[in-house]
TISE-751029 format. One record per residue: residue number from 0; x, y, z of N, C-alpha, C in turn. Coordinates in Angstrom, 3 decimals, padded with zeros to 6 digits. Example, Ala and Ser with C-alpha at 12.3 -4.5 7.8 and 13.67 -1.06 7.14 Angstrom:
<nodes>
[0, [013.190, -005.690, 007.800], [012.300, -004.500, 007.800], [013.200, -003.300, 007.800]]
[1, [012.850, -002.250, 007.080], [013.670, -001.060, 007.140], [012.900, 000.030, 007.870]]
</nodes>
This chain:
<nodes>
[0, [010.556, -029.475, 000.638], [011.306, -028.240, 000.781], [010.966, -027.602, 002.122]]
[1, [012.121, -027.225, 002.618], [011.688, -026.408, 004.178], [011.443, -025.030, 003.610]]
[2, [010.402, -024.615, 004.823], [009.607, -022.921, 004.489], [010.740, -022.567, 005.600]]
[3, [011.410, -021.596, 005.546], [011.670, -020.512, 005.602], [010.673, -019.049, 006.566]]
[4, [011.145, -018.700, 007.753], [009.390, -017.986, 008.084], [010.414, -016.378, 008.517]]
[5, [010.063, -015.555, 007.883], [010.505, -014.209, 008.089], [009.720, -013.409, 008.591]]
[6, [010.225, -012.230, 009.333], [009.534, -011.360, 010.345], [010.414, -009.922, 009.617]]
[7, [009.304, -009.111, 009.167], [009.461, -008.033, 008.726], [009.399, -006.727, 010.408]]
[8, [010.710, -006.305, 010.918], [010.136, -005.244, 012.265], [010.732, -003.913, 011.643]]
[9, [009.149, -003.093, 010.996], [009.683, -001.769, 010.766], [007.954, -001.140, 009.749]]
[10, [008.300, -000.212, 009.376], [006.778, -000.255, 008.577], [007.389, 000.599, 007.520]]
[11, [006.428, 001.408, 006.406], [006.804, 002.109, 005.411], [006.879, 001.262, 004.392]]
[12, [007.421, 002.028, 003.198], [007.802, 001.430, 002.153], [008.640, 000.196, 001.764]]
[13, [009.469, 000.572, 002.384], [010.616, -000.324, 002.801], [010.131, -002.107, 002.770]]
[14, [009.573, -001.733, 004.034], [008.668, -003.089, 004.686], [006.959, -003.601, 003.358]]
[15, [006.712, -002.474, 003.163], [006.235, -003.215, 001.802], [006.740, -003.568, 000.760]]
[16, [007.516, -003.454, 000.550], [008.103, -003.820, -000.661], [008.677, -005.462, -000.210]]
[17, [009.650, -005.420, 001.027], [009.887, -006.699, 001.341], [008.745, -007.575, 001.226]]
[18, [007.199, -007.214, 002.053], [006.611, -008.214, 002.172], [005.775, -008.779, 000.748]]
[19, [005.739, -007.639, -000.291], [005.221, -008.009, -001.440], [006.964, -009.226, -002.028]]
[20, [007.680, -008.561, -001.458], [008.513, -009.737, -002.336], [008.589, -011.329, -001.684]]
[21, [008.528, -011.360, -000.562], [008.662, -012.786, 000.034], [007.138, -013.337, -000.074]]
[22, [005.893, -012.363, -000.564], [004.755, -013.308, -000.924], [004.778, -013.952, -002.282]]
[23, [005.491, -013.067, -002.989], [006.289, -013.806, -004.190], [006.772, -014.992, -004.105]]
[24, [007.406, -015.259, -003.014], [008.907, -016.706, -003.121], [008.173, -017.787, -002.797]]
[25, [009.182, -018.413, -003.274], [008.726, -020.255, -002.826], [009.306, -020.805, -001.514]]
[26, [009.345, -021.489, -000.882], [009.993, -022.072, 000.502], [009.990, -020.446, 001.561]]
[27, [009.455, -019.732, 001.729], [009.557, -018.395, 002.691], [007.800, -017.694, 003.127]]
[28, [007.705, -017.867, 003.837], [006.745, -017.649, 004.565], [006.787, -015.807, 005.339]]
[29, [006.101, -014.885, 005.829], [006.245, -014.093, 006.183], [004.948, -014.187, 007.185]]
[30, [005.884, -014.289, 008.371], [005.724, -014.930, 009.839], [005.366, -013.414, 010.525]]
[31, [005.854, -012.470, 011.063], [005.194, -011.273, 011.937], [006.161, -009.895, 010.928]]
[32, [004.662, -009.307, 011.108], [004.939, -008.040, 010.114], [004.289, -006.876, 010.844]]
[33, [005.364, -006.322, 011.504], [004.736, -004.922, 011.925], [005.345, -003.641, 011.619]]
</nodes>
């Protein structure tokens, strides 16, 4: 399976919530988070 690599650009809630969800997933990686 190919990973997938996402970049979260923003901070707050928002951006946590995304990054708690893509540490969740399978094939998606979370690549730069600021």
């Amino acid at each position: 399976m190919e990973t997938f690599k996402i970049a979260i650009i923003g901070t707050g809630w928002i951006a946590e919530k995304m990054a708690i969800t893509i540490r969740g997933m399978q094939g998606v990686e979370g690549y730069a988070i600021s």
